[in-house]
N, C-alpha and C positions, 0 to 999 in steps of 0.2 A: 413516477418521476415527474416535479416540477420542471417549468422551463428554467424557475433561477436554481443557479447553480448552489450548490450544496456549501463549496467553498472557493469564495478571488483572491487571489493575486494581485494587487495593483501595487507598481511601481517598487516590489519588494528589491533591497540593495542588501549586501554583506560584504564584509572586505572585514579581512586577519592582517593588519597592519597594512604593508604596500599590496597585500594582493586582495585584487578585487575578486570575489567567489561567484557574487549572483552583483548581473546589470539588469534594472530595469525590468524585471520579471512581471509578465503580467500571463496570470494563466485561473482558468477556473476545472472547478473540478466536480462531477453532476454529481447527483445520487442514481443509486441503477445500475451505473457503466461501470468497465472494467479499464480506467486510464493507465497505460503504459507508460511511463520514465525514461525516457533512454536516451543516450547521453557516450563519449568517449570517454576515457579513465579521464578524471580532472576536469570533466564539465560542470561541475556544480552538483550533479545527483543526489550527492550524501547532504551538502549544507542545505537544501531546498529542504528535504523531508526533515532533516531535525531541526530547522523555520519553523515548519507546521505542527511538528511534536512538540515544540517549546522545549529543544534542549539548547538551541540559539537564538536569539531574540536581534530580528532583522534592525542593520543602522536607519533604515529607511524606506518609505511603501507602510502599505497598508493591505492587514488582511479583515477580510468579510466573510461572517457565517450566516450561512442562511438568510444573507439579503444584511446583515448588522456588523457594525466594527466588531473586532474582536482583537482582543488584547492578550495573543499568548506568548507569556513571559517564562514556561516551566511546564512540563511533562503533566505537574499537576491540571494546570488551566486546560491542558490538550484535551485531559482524560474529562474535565468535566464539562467540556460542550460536545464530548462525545468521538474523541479523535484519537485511535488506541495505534499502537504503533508495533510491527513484530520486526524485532531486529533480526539482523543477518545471524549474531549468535545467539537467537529465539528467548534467552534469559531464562529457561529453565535449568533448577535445581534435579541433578539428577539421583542426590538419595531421598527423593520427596516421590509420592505417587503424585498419578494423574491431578485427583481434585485438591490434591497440596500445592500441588502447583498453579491452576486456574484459579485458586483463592489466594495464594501469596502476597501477606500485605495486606488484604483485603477480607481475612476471614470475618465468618460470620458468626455472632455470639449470642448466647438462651443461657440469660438466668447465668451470666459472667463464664460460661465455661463455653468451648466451641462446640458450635452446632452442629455435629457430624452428618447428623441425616438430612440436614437441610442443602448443605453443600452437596451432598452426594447426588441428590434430584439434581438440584440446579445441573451440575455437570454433566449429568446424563444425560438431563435432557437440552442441552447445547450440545453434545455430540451428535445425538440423536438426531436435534433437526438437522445437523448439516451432514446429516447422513454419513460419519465418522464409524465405519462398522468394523474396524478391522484391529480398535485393540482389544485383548482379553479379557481385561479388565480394567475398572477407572481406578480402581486402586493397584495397577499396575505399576513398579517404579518404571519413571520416565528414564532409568539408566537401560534395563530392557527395553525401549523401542525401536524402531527403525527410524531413517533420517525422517520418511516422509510420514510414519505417524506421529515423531515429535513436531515436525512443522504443524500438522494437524491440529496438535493439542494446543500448541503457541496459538494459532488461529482462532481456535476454539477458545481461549483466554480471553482474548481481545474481543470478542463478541460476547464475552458472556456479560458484558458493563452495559448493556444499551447502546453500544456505540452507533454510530451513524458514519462514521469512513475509518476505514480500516488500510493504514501504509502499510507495504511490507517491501523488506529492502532482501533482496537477491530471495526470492523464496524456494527456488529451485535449484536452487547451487548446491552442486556434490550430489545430485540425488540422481536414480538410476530411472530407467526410461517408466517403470509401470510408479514408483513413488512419485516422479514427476506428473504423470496423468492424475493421480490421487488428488496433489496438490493443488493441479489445475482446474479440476471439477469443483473441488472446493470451493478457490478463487469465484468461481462461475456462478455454484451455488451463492456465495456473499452478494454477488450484485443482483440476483435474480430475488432475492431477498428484498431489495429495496436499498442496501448499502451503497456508498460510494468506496470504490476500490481505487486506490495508489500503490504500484507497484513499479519494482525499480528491477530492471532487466536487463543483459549481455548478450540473454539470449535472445536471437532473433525469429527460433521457431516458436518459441511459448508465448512471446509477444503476437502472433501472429494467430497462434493457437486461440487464446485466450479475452485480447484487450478487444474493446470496442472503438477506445481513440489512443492517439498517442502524443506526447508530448518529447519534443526534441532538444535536449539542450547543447548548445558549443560554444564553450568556454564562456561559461555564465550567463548567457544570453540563451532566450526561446527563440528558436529558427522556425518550429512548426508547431503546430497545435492542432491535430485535425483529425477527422473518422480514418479509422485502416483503412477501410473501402476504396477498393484503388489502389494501395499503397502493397508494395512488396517489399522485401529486405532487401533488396539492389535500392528501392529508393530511400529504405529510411537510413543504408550506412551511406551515401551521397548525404543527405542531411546531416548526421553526424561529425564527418569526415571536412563537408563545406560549406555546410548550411543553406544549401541548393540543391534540386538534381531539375536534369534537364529529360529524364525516363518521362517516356507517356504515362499518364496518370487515368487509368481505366475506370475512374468515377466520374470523371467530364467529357468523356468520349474521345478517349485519347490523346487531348493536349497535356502540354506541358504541365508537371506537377507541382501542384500552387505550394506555398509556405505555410500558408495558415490554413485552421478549421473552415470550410463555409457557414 
């Protein structure tokens, strides 16, 4: 992990007619760590990450890759400086098997006809590395899986491009307490890899579990940006809730818990 950040934020705006979604956003995002999103229903969460997927293209601000402007205007532009995105509805086809589905869009072709054994490597061995051991088979249909080896395989999509940050918006939602651990090792494994992780969470024990830093938003505005270190769920729903808390913050030696990252 470099010191510059992976991907900034400066001065990103968005407004849907009279309402303003994102003020003034300035946020950066490492490679390595696991940045948590969190946010009250209606804080901006969803229009922030499809900003950076390019499924909306901010009125104003500027975003930076890897230290360089970057202009993304479309999911395509996202996918090609390496910025893959797993929705809440994961987008997998469930009469398609596994590596039907981690190539959707994107198969690979020998001699005009699809390259079956070449996808099949690929995919196994993107499971493999992220240690995805638990389905039967890669030619399994994804309508037989469970919540949390379909999130798996959604994850395992989205790395299989080279990506370089991977969002994922509620990853643990609906899922039962041993799919959620699955999911979150996963997560873990991603940054330990070298990736930058964005994920967007309600929950405040996976967040806690999991993230390395967290990002705060209220009502379109960043209130915090900073290490968990110190920080517990009494302080980050205060930040959510007011965009302050006044809880001892156990990374300064018990004063008051600052706003921003140090």
């Amino acid at each position: 992990m470099t010191d510059e950040p992976l991907l900034e934020l400066r001065g990103v705006e968005k407004h849907f007619g009279a309402v303003q979604a994102l003020v003034d956003v300035n946020a950066d995002i490492p490679s390595g760590l696991v940045t948590a999103l969190i946010g009250d229903n209606g804080a901006g969460k969803s229009v922030l990450i499809k900003c950076i997927a390019g499924i909306h293209v901010p009125d104003d601000g500027q975003i930076f890759w890897q230290g360089q402007p970057a202009h993304i205007r479309s999911p395509r532009d996202a996918a090609h400086l390496g910025i893959e995105t797993v929705h809440q509805d994961l987008a997998l086809a469930d009469n398609l098997d596994i590596v039907q589905n981690m190539f959707l869009g994107r198969e690979r072709l020998r001699h005009l006809t699809l390259d079956e054994e070449a996808m099949e490597t690929a995919a196994g061995e993107t499971l493999g590395s992220l240690a995805v051991t638990t389905v039967r088979s890669i030619r399994q249909p994804v309508a037989s899986l469970s919540g949390g080896q379909r999130q798996s395989v959604a994850i395992a999509k989205a790395v299989l491009w080279n990506s370089k940050l991977v969002i994922m918006d509620e990853p643990t939602a609906a899922l039962g307490v041993a799919q959620t651990a699955m999911v979150l090792g996963l997560i873990r494994r991603l940054a330990d890899r070298g990736l930058g992780v964005l994920f967007v969470s309600h929950n405040m024990n996976d967040v806690f579990e999991v993230a390395d830093r967290v990002i705060v938003l209220r009502l379109g505005r960043i209130v915090a940006q900073r290490s968990v270190a110190g920080m517990d769920a009494q302080i980050a729903v205060d930040l959510m809730t007011t965009g302050a808390s006044t809880r001892p913050d156990r990374s300064n030696g018990g004063g008051t818990s600052a706003r921003t990252e140090p």
